[in-house]
C-alpha positions as CSV (number, residue, x, y, z in Angstrom):
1,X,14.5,-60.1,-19.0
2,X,13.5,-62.9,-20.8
3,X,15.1,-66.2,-19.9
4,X,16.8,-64.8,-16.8
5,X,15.5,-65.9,-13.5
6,X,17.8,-66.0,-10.5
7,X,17.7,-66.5,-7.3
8,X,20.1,-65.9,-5.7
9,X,20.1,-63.9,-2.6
10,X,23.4,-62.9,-1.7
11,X,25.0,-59.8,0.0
12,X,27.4,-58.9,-2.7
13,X,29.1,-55.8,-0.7
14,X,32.5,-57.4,1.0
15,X,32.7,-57.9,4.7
16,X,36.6,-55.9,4.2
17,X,37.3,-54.3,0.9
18,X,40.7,-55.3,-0.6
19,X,43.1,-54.0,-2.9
20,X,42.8,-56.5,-5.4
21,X,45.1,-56.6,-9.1
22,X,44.1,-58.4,-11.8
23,X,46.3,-59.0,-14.2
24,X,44.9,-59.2,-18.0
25,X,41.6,-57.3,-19.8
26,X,40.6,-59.7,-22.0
27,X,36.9,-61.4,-21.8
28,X,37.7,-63.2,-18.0
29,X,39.6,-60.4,-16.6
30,X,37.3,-57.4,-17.4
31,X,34.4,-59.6,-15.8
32,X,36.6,-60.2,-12.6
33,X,37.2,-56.9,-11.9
34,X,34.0,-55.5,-12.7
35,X,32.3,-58.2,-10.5
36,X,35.1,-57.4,-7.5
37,X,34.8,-53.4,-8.1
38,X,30.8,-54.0,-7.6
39,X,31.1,-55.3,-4.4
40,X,33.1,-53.0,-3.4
41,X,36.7,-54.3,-3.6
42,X,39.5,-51.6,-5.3
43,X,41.0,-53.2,-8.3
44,X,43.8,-52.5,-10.2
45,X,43.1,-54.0,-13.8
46,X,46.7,-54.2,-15.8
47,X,46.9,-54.8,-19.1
48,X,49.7,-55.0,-21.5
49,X,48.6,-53.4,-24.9
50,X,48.3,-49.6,-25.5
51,X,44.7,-50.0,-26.6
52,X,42.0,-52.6,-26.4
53,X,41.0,-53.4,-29.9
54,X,38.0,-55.8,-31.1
55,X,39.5,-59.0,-32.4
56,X,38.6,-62.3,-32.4
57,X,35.1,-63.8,-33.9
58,X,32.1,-65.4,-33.0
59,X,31.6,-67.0,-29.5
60,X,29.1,-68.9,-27.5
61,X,27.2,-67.1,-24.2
62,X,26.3,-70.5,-22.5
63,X,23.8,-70.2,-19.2
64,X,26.3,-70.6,-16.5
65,X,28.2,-67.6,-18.0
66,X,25.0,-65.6,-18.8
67,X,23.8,-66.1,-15.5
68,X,26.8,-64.5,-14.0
69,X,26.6,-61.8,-16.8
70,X,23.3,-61.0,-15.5
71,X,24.3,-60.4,-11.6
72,X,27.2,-58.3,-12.6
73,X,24.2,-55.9,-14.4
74,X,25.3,-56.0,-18.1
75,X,23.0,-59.2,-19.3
76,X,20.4,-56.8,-20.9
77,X,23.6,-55.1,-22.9
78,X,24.9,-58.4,-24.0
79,X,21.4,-59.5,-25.4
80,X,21.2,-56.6,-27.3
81,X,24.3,-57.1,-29.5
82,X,23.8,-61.3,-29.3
83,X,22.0,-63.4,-31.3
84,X,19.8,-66.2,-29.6
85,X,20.2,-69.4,-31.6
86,X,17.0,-71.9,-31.7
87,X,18.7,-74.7,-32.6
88,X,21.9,-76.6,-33.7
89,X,22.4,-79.0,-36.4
90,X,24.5,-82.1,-36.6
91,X,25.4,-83.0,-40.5
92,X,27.3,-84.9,-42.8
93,X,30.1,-82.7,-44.8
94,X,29.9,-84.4,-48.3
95,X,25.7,-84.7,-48.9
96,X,24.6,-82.2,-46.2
97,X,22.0,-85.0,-44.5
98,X,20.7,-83.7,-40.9
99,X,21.4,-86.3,-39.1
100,X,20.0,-85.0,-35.9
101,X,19.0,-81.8,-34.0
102,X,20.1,-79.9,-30.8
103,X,17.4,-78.0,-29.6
104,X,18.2,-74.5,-27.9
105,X,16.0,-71.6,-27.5
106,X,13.9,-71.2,-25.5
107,X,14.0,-74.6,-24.3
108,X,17.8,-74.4,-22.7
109,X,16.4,-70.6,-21.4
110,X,13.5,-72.2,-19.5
111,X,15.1,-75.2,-18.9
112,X,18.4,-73.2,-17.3
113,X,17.2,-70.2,-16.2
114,X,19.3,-68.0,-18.2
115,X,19.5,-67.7,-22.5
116,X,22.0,-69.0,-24.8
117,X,23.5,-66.8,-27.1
118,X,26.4,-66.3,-29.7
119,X,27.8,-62.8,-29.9
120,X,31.1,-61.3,-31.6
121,X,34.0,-61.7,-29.2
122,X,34.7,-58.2,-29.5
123,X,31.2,-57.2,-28.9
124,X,31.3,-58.6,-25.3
125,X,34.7,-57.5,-24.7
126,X,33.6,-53.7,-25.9
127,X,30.4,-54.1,-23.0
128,X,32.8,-55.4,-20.3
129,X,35.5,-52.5,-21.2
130,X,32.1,-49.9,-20.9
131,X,31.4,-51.0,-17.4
132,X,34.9,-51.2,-16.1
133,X,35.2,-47.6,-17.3
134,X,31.8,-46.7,-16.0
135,X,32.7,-48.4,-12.0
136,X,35.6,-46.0,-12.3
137,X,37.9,-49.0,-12.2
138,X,41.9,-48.3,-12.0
139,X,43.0,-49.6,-15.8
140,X,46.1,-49.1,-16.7
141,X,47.3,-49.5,-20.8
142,X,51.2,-50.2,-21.2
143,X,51.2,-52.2,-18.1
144,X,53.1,-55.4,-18.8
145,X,53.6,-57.8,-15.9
146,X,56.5,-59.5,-16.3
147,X,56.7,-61.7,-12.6
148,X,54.8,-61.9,-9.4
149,X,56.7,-61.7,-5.7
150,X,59.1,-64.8,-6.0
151,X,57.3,-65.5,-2.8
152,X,53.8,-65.4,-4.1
153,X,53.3,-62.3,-1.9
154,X,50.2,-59.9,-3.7
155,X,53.1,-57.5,-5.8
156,X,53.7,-57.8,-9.1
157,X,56.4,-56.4,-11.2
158,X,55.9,-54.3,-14.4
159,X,58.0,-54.1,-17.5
160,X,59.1,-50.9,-16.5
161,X,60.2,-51.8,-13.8
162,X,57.5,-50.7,-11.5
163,X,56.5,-52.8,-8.5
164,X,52.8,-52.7,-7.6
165,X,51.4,-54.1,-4.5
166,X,47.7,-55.1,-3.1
167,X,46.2,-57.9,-1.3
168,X,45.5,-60.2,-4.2
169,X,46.9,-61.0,-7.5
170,X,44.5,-62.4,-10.0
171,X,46.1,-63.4,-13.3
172,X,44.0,-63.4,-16.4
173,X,46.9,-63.0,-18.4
174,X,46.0,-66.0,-20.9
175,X,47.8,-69.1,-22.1
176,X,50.9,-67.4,-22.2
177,X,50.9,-66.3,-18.5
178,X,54.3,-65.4,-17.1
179,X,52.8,-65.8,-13.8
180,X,51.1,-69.5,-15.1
181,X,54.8,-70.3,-15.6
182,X,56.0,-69.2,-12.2
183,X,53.3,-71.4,-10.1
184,X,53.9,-74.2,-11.7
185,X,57.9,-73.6,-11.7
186,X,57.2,-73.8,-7.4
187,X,55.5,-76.8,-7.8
188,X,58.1,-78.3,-9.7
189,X,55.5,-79.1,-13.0
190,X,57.0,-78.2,-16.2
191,X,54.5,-76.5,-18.1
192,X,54.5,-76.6,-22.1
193,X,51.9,-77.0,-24.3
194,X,51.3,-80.0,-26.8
195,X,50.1,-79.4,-30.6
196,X,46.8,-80.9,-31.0
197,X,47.2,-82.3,-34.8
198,X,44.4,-79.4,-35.4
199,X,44.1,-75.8,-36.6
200,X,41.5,-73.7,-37.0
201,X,40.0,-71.2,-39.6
202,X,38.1,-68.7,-37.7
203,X,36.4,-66.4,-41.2
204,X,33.8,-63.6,-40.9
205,X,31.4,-63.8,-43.6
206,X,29.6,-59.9,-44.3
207,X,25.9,-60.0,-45.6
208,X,27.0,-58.1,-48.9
209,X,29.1,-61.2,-49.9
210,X,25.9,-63.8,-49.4
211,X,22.8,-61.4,-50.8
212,X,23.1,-63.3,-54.1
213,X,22.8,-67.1,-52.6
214,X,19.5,-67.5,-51.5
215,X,21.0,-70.8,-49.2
216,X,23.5,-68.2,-47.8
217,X,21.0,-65.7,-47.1
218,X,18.9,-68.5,-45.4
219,X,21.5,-69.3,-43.3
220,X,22.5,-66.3,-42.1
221,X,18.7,-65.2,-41.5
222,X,18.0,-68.7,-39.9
223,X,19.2,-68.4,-35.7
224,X,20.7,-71.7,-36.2
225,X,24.1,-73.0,-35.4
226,X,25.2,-75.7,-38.2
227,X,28.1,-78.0,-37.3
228,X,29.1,-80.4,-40.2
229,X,31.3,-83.1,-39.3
230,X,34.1,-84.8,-41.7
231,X,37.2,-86.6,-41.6
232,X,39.5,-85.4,-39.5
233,X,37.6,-81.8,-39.7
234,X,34.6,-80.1,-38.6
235,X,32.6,-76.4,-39.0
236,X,30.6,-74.6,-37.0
237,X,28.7,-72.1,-38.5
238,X,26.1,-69.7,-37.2
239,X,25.2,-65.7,-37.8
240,X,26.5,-63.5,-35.5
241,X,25.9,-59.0,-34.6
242,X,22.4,-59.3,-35.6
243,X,22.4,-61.4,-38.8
244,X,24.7,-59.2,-40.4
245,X,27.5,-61.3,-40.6
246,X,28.2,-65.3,-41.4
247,X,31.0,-66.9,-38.9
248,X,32.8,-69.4,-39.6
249,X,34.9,-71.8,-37.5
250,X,36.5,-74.7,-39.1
251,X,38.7,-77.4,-37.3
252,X,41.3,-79.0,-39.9
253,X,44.9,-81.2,-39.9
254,X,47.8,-78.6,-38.5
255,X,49.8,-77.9,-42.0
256,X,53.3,-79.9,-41.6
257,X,56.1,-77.4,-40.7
258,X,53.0,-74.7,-39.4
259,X,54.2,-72.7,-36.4
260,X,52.8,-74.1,-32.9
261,X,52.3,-70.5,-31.7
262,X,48.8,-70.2,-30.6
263,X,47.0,-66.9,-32.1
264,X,44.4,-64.9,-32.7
265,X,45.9,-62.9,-35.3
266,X,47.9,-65.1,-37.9
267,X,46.7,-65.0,-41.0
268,X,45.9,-68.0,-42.9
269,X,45.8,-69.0,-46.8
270,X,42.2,-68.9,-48.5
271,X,43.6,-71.0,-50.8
272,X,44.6,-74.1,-48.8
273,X,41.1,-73.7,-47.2
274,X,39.5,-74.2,-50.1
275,X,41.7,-77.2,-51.1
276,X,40.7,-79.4,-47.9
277,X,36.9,-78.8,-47.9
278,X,37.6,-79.2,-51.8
279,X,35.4,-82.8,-50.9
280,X,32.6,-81.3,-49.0
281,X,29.2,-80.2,-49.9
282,X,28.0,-76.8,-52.1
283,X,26.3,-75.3,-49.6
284,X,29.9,-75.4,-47.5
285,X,31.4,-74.6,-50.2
286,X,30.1,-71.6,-51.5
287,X,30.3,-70.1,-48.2
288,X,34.1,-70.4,-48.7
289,X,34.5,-68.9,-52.0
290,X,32.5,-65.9,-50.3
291,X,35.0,-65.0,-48.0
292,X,37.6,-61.5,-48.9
293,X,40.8,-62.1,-49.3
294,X,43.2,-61.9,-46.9
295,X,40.5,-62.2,-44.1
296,X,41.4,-65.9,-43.0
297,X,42.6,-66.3,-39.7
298,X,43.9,-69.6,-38.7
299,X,44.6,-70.5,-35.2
300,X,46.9,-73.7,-34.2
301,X,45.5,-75.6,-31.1
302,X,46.9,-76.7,-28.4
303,X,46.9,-78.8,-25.3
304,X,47.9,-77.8,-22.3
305,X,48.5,-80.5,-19.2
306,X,46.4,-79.8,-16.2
307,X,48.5,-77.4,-13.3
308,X,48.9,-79.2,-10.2
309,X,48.0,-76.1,-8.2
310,X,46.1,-72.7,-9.9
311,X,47.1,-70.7,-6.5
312,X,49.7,-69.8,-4.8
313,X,50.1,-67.8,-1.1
314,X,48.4,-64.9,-2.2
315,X,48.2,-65.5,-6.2
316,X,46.0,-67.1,-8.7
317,X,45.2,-67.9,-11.6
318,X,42.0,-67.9,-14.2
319,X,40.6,-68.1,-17.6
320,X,42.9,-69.5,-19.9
321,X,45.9,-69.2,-17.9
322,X,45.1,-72.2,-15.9
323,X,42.1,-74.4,-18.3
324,X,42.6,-73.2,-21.6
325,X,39.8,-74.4,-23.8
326,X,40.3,-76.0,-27.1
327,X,36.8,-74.8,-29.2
328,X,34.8,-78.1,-29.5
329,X,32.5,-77.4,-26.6
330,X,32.4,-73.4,-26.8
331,X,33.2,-73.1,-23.2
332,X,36.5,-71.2,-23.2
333,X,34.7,-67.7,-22.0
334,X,32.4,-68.9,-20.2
335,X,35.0,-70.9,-17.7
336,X,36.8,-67.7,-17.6
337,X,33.4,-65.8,-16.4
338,X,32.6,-68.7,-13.8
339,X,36.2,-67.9,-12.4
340,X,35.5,-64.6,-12.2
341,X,32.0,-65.3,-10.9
342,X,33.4,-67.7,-7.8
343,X,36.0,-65.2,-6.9
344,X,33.7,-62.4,-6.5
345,X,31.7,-64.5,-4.2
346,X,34.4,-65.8,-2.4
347,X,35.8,-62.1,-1.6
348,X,32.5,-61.1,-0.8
349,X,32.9,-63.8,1.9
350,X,35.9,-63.4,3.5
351,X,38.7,-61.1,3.5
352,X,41.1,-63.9,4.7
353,X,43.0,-63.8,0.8
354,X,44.3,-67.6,1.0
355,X,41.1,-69.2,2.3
356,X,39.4,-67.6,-0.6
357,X,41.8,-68.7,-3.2
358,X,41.7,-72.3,-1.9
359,X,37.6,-72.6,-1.9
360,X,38.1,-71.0,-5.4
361,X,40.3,-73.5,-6.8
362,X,37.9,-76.0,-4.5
363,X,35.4,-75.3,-6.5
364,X,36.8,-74.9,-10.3
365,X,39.8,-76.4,-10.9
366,X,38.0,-80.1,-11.2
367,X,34.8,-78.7,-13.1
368,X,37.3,-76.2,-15.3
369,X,39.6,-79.5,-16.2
370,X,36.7,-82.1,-16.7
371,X,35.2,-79.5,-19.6
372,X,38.5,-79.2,-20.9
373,X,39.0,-82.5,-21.0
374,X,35.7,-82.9,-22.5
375,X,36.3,-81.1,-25.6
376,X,39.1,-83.4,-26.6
377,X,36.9,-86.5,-26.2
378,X,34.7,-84.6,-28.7
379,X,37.2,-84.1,-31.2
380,X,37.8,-87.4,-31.4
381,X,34.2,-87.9,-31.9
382,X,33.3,-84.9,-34.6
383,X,36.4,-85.9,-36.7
384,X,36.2,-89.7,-37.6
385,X,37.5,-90.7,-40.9
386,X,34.1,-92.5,-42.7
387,X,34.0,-96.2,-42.1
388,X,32.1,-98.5,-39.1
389,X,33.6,-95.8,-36.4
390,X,31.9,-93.1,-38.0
391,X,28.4,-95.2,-39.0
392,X,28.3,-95.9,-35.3
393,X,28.9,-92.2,-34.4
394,X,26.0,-91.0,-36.9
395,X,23.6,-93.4,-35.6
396,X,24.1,-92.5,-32.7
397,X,22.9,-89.1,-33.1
398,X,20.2,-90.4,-34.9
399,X,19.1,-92.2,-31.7
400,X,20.1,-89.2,-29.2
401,X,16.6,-87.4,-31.2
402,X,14.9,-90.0,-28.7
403,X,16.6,-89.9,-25.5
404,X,19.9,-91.4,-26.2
405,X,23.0,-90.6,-25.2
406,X,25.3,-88.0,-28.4
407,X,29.1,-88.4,-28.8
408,X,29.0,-84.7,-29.8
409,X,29.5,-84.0,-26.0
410,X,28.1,-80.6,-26.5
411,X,24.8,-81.6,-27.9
412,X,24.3,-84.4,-25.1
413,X,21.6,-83.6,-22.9
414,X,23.6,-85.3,-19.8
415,X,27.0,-82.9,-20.6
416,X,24.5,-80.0,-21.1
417,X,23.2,-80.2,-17.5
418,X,26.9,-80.2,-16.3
419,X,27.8,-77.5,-18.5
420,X,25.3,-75.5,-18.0
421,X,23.3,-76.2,-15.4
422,X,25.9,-75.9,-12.5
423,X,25.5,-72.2,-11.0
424,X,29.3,-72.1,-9.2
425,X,28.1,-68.8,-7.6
426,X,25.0,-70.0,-5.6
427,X,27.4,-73.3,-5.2
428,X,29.9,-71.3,-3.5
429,X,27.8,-69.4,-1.0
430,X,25.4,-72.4,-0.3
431,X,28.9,-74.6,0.7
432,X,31.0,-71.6,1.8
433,X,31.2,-73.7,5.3
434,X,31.5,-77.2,4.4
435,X,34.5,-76.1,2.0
436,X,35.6,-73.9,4.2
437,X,36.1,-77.1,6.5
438,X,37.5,-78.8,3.7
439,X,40.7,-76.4,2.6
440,X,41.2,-75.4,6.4
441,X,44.1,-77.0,8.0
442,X,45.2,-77.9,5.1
443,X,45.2,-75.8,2.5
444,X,49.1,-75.5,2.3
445,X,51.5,-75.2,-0.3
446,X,54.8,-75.9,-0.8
447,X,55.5,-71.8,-0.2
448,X,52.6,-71.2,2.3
449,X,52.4,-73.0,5.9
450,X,49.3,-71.3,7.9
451,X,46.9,-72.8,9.4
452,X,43.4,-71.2,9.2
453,X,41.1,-71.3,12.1
């Protein structure tokens, strides 16, 4: 395929299949267990709703997660329903002035080895869900888990009451894990989230709506992200499921007395939208007026403080159950499919369950937390009120056109070859000894003494 080059020469079958459970079927645990079931691991994917529906919206297929997409076979399908965006643009919200330009396609393909895409959220979940079904993987609907072993041992207990046991226990259960809240119970952290100040409008914009604004209809035909920046907001905008449909993600002030649940689903008030960027420009504007009623979602954001530990024993945790990702640098699903990308190559190298776990955390849980950490330095950044701050800012991305460094940390070149540049499997295998050197001895927690030899 286009864009894709790897190589990577690894011996994906495992030297000892395991019984492995994975806890969760959203975007990060449907990878994991499609990447463990391929080389040859039996998993045991539980998942608490009675059927998988497509929610969400528009999200961003960066290299390092494409990469990974395209060893676990289902790149090509992915491509298919994704659209491959050629550039992004970085403008003002009141008089729409480009202030500067983020090349993408196919310069970030060539330059990566792998494309960069945005697809529908349910799009890639409805691949993932294909192949799972297609490997014959054990998924079970209905299938709550409510606690792991107090002991971290690899059982898990169901709702029902059920107990179900394996070797591992993977949970990809999201940000509000039960088992998140039991590993950092044992290692005395006390784990709450913080509201951010910010909520988001995520808003799905059909073609039919935008046929009669030529600027709409160039937008949406154009494979071009926009992100307008304003005080204390931003948008990002670009077409998603083939040009068919406008999305729409835009960061604004948390409304006083607003719930601090974090969701998906809660519906939000066109209305009030349409009241803050009531100061922005026409183009942005119009787009809003386009939207159905009823269709806003608005999501509060959150931030979670970084787990001292993501494993436990014979338990760990990925995806958004140990970095959740607030949306300013579009990496949330991608971390989740670099998890599930270092733990299939760390049980295709050993069968020994804590030594993989600890070379695992070894290598994400500093890269996972420096990304998150980086999208709250670039909130800061997108969301200046206008004054001297916000002139430096804009020069700034003036001058990043000609080598210089961008305080949109997802635009800068420098962030972009940590983002998405870093291949964590190839990583893993290259180091396997020297981390294994590293964790052994003393890869002990508070609930698990052994030393490895």
């Amino acid at each position: 395929m286009e864009f894709y080059k790897d190589d990577l020469k690894w011996n994906r079958k495992a030297k000892i299949p395991l019984r492995i459970i994975v806890v969760g079927a959203g975007i990060g645990g449907l990878a994991l267990a499609l990447g463990l079931k391929q080389s040859g691991h039996d998993v045991i994917l539980l998942e608490q709703v009675r059927e998988i529906a497509e929610v969400g919206a528009g999200i961003q297929m960066a290299p390092n997660a494409a990469r990974i997409l395209g060893r676990f076979g289902i790149l090509d399908k992915v491509m298919q329903k994704a659209n491959v965006l050629e550039k992004n643009s970085l403008r003002r919200y009141a008089n729409n002035e480009e202030l500067g330009t983020a090349p993408l396609m196919p310069k970030i393909g060539e330059q990566f080895g792998a494309p960069l895409s945005v697809i529908h959220r349910g799009d890639l979940q409805s691949i993932l869900l294909a192949e799972v079904r297609a490997e014959d993987i054990d998924l079970r609907l209905d299938s709550r888990v409510i606690e792991v072993d107090p002991k971290f041992e690899p059982r898990v207990r169901l709702q029902s009451g059920e107990w179900i046991e394996g070797d591992a226990v993977i949970a990809a259960d999201g940000i509000k894990s039960d088992i998140r809240h039991q590993i950092a119970k044992a290692h005395g952290h006390t784990d709450h989230s913080r509201p951010t100040g910010d909520a988001a409008y995520r808003i799905l914009i059909p073609k039919e709506r935008l046929e009669h604004d030529p600027r709409a209809l160039e937008l949406l035909n154009n494979n071009a992200g926009m992100r307008w920046m304003g005080p204390e907001g931003h948008i990002m905008a670009y077409p998603i499921k083939n040009n068919q449909v406008y999305n729409m993600v835009l960061l604004h002030p948390q409304r006083a007395g607003a719930s601090n649940e974090e969701s998906w689903t809660n519906k939000g008030d066109k209305q009030e939208m349409l009241d803050f960027y009531s100061g922005w420009n026409d183009v942005v504007k119009d787009l809003l007026s386009y939207v159905p009623e009823g269709e806003v979602m608005e999501w509060t954001l959150n931030t979670h403080r970084p787990l001292p530990s993501w494993i436990e024993n014979k338990v760990a945790l990925t995806g958004d159950a140990c970095h959740p990702m607030l949306p300013y640098v579009a990496q949330g699903a991608a971390n989740a499919i670099e998890d599930a990308g270092t733990l299939t190559m760390c049980f295709s190298l050993t069968s020994d369950v804590p030594l993989a776990l600890e070379i695992y955390q070894h290598v994400r849980k500093s890269r996972g937390e420096a990304i998150q950490q980086s999208a709250a330095t670039t909130r800061k950044a997108l969301h200046l009120p206008d004054g001297p701050e916000q002139e430096k800012r804009d020069e700034a991305i003036r001058a990043s056109n000609k080598g210089g460094k961008n305080p949109d940390m997802w635009a800068d070149k420098e962030w972009q070859q940590f983002m998405w540049g870093v291949d964590v499997m190839k990583d893993t295998m290259t180091n396997w000894d020297e981390y294994k050197s590293k964790v052994s001895g003393h890869h002990l927690t508070p609930l698990n003494a052994t030393t490895y030899i």
